[in-house]
C-alpha positions as protocol buffer text, in pm:
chain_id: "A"
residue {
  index: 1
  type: UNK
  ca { x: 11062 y: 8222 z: 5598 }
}
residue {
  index: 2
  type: UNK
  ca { x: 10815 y: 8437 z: 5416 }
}
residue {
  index: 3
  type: UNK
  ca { x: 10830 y: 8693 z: 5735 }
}
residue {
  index: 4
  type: UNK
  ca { x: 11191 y: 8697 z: 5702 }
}
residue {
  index: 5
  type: UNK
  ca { x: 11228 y: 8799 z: 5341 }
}
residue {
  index: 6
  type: UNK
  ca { x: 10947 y: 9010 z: 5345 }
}
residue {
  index: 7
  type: UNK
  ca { x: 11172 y: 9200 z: 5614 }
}
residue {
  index: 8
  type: UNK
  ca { x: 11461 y: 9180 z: 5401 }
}
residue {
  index: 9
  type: UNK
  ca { x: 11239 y: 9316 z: 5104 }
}
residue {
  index: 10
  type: UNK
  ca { x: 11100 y: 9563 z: 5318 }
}
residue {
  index: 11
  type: UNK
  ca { x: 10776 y: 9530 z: 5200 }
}
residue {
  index: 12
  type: UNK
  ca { x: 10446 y: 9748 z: 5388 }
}
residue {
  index: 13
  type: UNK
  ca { x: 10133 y: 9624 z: 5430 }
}
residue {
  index: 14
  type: UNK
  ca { x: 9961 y: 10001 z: 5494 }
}
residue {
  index: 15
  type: UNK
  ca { x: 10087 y: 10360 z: 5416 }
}
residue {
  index: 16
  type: UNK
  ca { x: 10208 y: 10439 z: 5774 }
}
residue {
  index: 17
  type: UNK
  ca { x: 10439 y: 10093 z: 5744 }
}
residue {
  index: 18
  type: UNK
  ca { x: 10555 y: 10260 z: 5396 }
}
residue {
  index: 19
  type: UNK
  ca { x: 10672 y: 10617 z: 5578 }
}
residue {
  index: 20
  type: UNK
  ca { x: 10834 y: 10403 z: 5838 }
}
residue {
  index: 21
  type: UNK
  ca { x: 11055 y: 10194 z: 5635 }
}
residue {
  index: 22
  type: UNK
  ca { x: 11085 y: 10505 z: 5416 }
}
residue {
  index: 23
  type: UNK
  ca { x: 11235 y: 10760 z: 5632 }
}
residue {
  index: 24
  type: UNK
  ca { x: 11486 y: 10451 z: 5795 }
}
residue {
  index: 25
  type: UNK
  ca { x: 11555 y: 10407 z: 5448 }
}
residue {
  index: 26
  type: UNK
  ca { x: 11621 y: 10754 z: 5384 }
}
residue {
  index: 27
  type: UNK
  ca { x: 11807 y: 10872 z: 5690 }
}
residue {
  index: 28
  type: UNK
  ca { x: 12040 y: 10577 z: 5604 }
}
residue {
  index: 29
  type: UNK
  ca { x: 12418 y: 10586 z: 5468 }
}
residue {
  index: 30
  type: UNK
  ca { x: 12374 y: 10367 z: 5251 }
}
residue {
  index: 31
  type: UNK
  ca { x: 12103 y: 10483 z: 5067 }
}
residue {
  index: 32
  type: UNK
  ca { x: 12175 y: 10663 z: 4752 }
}
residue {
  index: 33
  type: UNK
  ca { x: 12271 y: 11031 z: 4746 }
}
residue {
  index: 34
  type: UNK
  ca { x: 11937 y: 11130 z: 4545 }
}
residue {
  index: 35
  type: UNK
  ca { x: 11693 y: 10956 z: 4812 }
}
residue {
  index: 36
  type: UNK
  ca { x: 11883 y: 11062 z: 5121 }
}
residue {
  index: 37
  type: UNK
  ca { x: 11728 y: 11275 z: 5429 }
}
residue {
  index: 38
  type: UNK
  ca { x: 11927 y: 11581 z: 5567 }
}
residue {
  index: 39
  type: UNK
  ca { x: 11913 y: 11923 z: 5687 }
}
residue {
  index: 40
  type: UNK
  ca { x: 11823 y: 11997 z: 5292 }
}
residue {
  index: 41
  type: UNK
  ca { x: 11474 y: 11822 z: 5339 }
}
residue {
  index: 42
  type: UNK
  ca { x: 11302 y: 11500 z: 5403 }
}
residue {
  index: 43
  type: UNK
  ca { x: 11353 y: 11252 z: 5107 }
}
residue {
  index: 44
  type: UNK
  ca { x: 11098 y: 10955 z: 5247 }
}
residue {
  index: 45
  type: UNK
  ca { x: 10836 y: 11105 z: 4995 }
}
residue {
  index: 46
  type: UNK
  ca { x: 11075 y: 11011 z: 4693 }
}
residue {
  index: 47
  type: UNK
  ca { x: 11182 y: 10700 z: 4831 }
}
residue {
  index: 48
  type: UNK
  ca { x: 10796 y: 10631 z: 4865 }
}
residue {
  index: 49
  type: UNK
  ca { x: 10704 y: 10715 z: 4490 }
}
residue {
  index: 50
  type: UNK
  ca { x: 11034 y: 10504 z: 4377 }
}
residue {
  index: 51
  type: UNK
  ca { x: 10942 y: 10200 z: 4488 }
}
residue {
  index: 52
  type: UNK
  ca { x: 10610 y: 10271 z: 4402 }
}
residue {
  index: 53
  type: UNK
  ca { x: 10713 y: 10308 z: 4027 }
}
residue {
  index: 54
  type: UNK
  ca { x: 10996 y: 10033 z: 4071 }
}
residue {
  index: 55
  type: UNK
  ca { x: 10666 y: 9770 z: 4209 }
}
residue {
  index: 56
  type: UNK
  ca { x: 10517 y: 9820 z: 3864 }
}
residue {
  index: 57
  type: UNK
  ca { x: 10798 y: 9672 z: 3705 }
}
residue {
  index: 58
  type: UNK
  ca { x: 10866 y: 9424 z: 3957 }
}
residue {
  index: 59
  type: UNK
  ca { x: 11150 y: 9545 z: 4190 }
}
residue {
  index: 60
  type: UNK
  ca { x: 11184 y: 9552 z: 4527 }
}
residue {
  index: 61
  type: UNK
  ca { x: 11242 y: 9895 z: 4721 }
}
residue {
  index: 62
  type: UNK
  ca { x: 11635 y: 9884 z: 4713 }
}
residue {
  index: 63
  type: UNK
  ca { x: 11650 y: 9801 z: 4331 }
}
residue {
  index: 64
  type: UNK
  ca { x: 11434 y: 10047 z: 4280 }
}
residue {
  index: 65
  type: UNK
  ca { x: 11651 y: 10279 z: 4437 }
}
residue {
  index: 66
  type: UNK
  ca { x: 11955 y: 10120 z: 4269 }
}
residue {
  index: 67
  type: UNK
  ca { x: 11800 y: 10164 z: 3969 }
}
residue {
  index: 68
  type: UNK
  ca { x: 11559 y: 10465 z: 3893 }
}
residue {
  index: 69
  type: UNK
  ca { x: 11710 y: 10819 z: 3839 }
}
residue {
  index: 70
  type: UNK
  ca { x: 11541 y: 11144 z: 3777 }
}
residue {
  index: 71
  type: UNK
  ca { x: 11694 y: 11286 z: 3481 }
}
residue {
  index: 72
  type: UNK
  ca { x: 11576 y: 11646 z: 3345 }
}
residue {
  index: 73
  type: UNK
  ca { x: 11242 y: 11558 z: 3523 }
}
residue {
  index: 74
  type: UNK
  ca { x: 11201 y: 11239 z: 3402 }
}
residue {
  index: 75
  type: UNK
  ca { x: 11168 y: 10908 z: 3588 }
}
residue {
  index: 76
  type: UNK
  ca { x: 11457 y: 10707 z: 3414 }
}
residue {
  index: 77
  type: UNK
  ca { x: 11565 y: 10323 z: 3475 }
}
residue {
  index: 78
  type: UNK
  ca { x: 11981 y: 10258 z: 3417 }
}
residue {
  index: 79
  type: UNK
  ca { x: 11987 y: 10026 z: 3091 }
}
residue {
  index: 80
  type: UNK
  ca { x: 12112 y: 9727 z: 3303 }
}
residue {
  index: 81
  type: UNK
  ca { x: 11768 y: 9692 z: 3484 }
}
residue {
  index: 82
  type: UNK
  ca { x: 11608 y: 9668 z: 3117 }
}
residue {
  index: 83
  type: UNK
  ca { x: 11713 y: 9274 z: 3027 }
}
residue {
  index: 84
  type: UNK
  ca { x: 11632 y: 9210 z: 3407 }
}
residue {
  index: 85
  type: UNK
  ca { x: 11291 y: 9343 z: 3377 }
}
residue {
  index: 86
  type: UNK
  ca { x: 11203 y: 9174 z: 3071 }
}
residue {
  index: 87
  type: UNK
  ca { x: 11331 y: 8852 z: 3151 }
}
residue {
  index: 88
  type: UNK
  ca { x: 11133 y: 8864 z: 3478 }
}
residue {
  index: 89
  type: UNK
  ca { x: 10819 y: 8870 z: 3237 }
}
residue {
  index: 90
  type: UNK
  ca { x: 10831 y: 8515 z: 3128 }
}
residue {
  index: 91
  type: UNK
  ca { x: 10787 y: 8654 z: 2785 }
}
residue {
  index: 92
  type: UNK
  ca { x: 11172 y: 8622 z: 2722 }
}
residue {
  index: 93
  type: UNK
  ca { x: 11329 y: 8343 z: 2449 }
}
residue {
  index: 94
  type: UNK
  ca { x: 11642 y: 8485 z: 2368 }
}
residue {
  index: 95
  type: UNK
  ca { x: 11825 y: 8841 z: 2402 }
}
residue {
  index: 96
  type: UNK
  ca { x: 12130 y: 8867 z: 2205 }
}
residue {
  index: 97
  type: UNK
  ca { x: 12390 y: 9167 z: 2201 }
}
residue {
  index: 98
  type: UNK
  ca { x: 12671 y: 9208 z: 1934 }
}
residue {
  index: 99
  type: UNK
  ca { x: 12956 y: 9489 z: 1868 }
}
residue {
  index: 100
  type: UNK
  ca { x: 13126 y: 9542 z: 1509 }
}
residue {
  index: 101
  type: UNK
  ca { x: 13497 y: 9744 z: 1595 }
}
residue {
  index: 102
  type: UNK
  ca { x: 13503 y: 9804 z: 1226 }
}
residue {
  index: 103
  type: UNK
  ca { x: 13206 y: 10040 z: 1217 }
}
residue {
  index: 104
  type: UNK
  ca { x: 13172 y: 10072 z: 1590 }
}
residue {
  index: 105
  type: UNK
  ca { x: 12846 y: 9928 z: 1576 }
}
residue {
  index: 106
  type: UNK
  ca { x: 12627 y: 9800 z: 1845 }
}
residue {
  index: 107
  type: UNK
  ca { x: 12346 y: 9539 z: 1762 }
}
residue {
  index: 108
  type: UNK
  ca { x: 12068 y: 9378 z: 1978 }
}
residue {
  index: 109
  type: UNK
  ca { x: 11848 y: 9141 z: 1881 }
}
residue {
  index: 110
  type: UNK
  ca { x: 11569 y: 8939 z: 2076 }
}
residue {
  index: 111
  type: UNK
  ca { x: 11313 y: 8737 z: 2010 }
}
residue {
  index: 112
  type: UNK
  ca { x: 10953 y: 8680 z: 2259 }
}
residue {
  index: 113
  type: UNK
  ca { x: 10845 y: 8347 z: 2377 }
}
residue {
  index: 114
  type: UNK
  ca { x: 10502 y: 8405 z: 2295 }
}
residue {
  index: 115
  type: UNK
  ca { x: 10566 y: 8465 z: 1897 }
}
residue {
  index: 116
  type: UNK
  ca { x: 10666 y: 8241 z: 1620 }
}
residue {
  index: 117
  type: UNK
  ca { x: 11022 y: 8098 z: 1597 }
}
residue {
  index: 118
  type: UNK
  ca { x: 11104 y: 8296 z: 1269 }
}
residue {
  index: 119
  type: UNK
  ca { x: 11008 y: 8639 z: 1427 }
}
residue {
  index: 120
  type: UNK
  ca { x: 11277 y: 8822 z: 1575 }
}
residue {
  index: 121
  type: UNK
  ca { x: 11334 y: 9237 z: 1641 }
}
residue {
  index: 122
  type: UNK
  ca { x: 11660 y: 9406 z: 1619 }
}
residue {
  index: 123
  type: UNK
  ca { x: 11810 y: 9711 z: 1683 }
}
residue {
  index: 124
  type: UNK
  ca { x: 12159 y: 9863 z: 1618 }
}
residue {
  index: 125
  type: UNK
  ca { x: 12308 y: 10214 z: 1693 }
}
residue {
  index: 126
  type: UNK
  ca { x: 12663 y: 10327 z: 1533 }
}
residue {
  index: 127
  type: UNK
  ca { x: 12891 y: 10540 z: 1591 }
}
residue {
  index: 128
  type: UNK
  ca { x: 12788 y: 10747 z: 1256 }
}
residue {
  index: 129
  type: UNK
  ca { x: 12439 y: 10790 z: 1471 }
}
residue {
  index: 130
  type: UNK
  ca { x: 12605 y: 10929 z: 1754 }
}
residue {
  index: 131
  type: UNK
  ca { x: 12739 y: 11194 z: 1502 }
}
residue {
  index: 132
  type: UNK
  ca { x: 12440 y: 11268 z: 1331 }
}
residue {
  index: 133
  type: UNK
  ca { x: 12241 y: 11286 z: 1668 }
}
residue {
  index: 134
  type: UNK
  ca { x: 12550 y: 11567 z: 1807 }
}
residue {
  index: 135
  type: UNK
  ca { x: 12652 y: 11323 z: 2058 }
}
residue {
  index: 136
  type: UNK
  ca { x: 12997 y: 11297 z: 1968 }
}
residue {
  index: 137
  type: UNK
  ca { x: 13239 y: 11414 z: 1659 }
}
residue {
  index: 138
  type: UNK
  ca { x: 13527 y: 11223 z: 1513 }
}
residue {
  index: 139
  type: UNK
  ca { x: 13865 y: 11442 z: 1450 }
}
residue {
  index: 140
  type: UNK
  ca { x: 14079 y: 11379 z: 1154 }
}
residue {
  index: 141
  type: UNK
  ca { x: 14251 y: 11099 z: 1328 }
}
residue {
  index: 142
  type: UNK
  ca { x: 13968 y: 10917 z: 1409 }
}
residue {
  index: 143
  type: UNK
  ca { x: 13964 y: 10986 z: 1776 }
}
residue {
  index: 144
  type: UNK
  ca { x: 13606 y: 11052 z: 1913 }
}
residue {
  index: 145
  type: UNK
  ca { x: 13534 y: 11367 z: 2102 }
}
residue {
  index: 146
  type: UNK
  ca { x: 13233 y: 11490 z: 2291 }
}
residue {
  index: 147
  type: UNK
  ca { x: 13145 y: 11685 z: 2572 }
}
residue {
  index: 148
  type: UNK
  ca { x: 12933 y: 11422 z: 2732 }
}
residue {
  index: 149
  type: UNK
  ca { x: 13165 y: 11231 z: 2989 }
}
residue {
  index: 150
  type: UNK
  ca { x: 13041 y: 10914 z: 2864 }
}
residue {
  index: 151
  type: UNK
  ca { x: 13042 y: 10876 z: 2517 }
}
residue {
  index: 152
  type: UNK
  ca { x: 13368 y: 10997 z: 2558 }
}
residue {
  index: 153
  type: UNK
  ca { x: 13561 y: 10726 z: 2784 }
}
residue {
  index: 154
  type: UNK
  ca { x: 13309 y: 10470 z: 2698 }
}
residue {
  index: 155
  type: UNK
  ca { x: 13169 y: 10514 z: 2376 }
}
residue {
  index: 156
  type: UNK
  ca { x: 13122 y: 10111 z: 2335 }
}
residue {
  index: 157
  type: UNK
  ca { x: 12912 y: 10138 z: 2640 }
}
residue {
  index: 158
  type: UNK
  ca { x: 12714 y: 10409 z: 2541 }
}
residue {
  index: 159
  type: UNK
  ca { x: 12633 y: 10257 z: 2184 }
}
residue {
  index: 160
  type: UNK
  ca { x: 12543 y: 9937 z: 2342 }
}
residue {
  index: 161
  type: UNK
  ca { x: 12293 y: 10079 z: 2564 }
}
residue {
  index: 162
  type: UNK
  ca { x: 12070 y: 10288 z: 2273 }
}
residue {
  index: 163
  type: UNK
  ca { x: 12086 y: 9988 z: 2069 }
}
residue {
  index: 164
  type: UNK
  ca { x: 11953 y: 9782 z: 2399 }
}
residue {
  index: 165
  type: UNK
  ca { x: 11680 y: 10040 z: 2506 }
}
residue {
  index: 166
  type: UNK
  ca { x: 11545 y: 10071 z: 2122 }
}
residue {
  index: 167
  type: UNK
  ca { x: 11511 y: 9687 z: 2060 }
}
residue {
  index: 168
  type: UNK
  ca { x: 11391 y: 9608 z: 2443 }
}
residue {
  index: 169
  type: UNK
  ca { x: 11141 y: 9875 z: 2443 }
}
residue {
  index: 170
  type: UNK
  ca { x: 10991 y: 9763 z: 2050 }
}
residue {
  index: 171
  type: UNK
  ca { x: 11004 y: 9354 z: 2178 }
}
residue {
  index: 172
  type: UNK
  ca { x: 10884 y: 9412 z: 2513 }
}
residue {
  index: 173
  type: UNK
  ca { x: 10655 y: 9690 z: 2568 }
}
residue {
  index: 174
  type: UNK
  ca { x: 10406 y: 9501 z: 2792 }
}
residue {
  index: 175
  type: UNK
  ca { x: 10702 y: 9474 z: 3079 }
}
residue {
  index: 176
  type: UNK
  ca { x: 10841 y: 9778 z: 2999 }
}
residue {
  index: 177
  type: UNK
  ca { x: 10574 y: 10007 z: 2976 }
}
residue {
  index: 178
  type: UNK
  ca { x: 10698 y: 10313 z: 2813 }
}
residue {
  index: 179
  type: UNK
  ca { x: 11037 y: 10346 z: 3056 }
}
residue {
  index: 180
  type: UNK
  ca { x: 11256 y: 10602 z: 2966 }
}
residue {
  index: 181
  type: UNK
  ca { x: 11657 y: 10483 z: 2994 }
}
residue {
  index: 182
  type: UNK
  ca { x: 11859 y: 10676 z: 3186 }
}
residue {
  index: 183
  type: UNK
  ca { x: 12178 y: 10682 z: 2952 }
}
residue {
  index: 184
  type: UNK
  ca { x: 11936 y: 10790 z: 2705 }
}
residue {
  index: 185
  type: UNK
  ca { x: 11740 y: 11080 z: 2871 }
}
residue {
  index: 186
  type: UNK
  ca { x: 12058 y: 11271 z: 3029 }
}
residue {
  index: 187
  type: UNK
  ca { x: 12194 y: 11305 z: 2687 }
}
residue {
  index: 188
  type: UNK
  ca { x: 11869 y: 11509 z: 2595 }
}
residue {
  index: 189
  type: UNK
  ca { x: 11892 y: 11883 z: 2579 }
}
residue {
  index: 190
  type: UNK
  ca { x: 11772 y: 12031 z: 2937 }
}
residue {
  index: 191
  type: UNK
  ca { x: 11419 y: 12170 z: 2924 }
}
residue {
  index: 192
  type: UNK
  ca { x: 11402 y: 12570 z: 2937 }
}
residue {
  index: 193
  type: UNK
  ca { x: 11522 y: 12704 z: 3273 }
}
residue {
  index: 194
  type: UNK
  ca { x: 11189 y: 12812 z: 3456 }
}
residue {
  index: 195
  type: UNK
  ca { x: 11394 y: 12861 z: 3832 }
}
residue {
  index: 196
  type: UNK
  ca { x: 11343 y: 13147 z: 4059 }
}
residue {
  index: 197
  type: UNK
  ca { x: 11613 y: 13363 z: 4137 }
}
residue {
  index: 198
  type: UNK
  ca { x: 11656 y: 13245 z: 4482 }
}
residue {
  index: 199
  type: UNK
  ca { x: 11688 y: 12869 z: 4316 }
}
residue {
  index: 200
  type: UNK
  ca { x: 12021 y: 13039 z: 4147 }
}
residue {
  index: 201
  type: UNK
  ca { x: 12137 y: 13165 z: 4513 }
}
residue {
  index: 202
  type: UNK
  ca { x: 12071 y: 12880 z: 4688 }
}
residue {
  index: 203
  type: UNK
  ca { x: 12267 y: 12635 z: 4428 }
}
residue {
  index: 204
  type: UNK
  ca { x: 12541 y: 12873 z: 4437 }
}
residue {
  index: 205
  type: UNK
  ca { x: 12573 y: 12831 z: 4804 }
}
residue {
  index: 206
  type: UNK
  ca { x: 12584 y: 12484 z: 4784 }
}
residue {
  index: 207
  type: UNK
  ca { x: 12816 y: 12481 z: 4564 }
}
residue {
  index: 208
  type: UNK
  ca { x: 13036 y: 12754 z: 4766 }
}
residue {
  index: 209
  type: UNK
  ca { x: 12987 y: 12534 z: 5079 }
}
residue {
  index: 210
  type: UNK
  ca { x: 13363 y: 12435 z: 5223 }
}
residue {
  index: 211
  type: UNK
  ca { x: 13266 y: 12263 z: 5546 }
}
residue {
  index: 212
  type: UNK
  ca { x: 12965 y: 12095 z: 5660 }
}
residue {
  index: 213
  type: UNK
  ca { x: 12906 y: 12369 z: 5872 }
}
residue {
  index: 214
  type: UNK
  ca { x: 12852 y: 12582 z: 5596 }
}
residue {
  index: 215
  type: UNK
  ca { x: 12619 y: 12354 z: 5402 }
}
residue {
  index: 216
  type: UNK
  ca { x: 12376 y: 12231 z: 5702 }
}
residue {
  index: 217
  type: UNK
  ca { x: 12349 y: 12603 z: 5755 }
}
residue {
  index: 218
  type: UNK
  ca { x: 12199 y: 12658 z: 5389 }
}
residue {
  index: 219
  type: UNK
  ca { x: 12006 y: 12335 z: 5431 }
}
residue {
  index: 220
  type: UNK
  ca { x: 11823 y: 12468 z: 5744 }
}
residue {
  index: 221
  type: UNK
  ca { x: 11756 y: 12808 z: 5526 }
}
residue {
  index: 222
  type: UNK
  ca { x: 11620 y: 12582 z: 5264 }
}
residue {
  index: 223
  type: UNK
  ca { x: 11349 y: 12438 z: 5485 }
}
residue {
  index: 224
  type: UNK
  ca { x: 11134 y: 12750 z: 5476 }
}
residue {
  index: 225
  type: UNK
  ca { x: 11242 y: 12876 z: 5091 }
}
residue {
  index: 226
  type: UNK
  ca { x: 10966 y: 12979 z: 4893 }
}
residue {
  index: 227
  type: UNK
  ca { x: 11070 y: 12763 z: 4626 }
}
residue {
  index: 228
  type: UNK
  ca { x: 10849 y: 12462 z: 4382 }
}
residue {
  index: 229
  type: UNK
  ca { x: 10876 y: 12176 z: 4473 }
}
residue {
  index: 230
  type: UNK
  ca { x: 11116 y: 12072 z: 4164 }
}
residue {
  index: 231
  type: UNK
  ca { x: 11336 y: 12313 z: 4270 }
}
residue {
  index: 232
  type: UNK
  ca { x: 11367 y: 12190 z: 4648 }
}
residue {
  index: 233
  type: UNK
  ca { x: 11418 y: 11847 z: 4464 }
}
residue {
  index: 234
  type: UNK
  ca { x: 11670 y: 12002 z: 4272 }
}
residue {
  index: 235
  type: UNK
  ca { x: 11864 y: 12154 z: 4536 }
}
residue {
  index: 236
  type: UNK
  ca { x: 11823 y: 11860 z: 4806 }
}
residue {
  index: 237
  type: UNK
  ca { x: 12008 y: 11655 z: 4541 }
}
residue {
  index: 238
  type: UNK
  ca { x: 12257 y: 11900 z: 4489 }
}
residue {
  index: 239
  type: UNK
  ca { x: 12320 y: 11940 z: 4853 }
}
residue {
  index: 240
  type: UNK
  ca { x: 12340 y: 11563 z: 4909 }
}
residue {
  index: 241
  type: UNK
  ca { x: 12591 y: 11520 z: 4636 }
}
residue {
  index: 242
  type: UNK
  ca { x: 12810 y: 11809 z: 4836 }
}
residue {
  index: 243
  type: UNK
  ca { x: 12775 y: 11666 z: 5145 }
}
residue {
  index: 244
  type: UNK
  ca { x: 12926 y: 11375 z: 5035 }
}
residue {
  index: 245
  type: UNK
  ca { x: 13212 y: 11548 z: 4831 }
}
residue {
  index: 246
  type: UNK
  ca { x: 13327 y: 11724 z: 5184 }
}
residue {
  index: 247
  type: UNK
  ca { x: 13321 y: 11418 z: 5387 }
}
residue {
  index: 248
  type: UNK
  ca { x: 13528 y: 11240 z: 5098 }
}
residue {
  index: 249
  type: UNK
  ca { x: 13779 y: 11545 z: 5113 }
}
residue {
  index: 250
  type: UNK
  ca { x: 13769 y: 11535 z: 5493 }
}
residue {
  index: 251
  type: UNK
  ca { x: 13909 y: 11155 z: 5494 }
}
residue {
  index: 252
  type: UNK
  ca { x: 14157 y: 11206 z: 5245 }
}
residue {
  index: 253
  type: UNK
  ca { x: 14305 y: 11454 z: 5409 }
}
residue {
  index: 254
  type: UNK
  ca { x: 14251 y: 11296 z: 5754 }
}
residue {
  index: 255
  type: UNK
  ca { x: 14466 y: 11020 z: 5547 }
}
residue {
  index: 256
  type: UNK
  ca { x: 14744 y: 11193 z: 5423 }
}
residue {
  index: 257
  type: UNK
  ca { x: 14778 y: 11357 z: 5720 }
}
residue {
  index: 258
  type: UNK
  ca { x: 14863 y: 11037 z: 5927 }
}
């Protein structure tokens, strides 16, 4: 049994195990656009250092591809992997999330096992923060605008989530250690623009790419780039996220023309 679901875990006992699994991993349709192998480059390195960072906080090497992002350089966890990780702790008594439609407020509150009953922490985020931080503006009808995708269709969602990642991260900083929440960090300003001028022509020829031809063609030109390594990154997760735009495009039409 505990060969079996080590397998299914797809745990390594040595490094050379760890590239193995990684580049199967990798080179796999099913793993997610930002860890995938192609013409663009050789992703097994990322997939290495995810799980690596995912093991700290207790996940296994598909939830931690699930679940970590790099967003504007930063290693970021989705918000739904925060009560998951804390509760894995032990240190968890209670988490408790609330919503006020009146004031479009979102509350969470949560309380450690290892305290006194009467201590609790809580953390709320409105919709008048969202303002005030330029995430979103509210017209004279009261409809809320912004020109993050996001906190524009799901604005609920979005509240719920700072108010989540601010109490979490104050209750439970011994199982979270510092993580940075995705739905937090891609709202953050980009960082000052520090790409080549061949980084500009190579994105734009992703992004001009109709067929596949066309894109494994820049992908193989990308190979010997003089480009940093954040850059490559960059680009390899660009290209993925192409790749997979074309074959969606292919099958619809394949569909519609049947």
């Amino acid at each position: 049994m505990s060969n079996s679901l080590a397998l299914w875990e797809m745990k390594a006992s040595s490094f050379e195990e760890a590239q193995k699994i990684a580049t199967l991993v990798s080179n796999s349709s099913l793993c997610p656009a930002a860890y995938r192998s192609g013409p663009a480059g050789d992703r097994s390195g990322d997939v290495i250092l995810a799980s690596a960072y995912g093991a700290t906080l207790g996940m296994s090497l598909m939830q931690s591809l699930g679940n970590i992002s790099i967003i504007n350089g930063h290693a970021t966890v989705w918000g739904d992997a925060l009560p998951a990780i804390c509760r894995r702790s032990g240190k968890v008594r209670y988490i408790k999330e609330d919503f006020d439609p009146e004031t479009m407020t979102a509350t969470c509150t949560a309380a450690r096992a290892d305290e006194p009953e009467d201590i609790t922490h809580s953390s709320s985020f409105s919709i008048q923060d969202a303002v005030r931080a330029n995430l979103v503006s509210i017209d004279d009808k009261g409809n809320i605008n912004s020109s993050k995708g996001p906190w524009k269709q799901y604005p609920r969602r979005m509240l719920q989530m700072r108010a989540r990642a601010y109490c979490l991260r104050d209750t439970f900083p011994d199982a979270l250690q510092g993580i940075e929440v995705t739905e937090e960090v891609r709202d953050y300003a980009p960082q000052p623009s520090r790409q080549s001028g061949g980084f500009e022509i190579f994105r734009s020829r992703i992004d001009e790419a109709e067929t596949l031809d066309d894109l494994n063609a820049v992908g193989a030109s990308l190979k010997s780039a003089r480009l940093s390594p954040e850059e490559k990154s960059q680009l390899r997760e660009a290209w993925s996220l192409k790749r997979d735009a074309i074959r969606n495009s292919d099958v619809e039409d394949a569909n519609i023309n049947q």
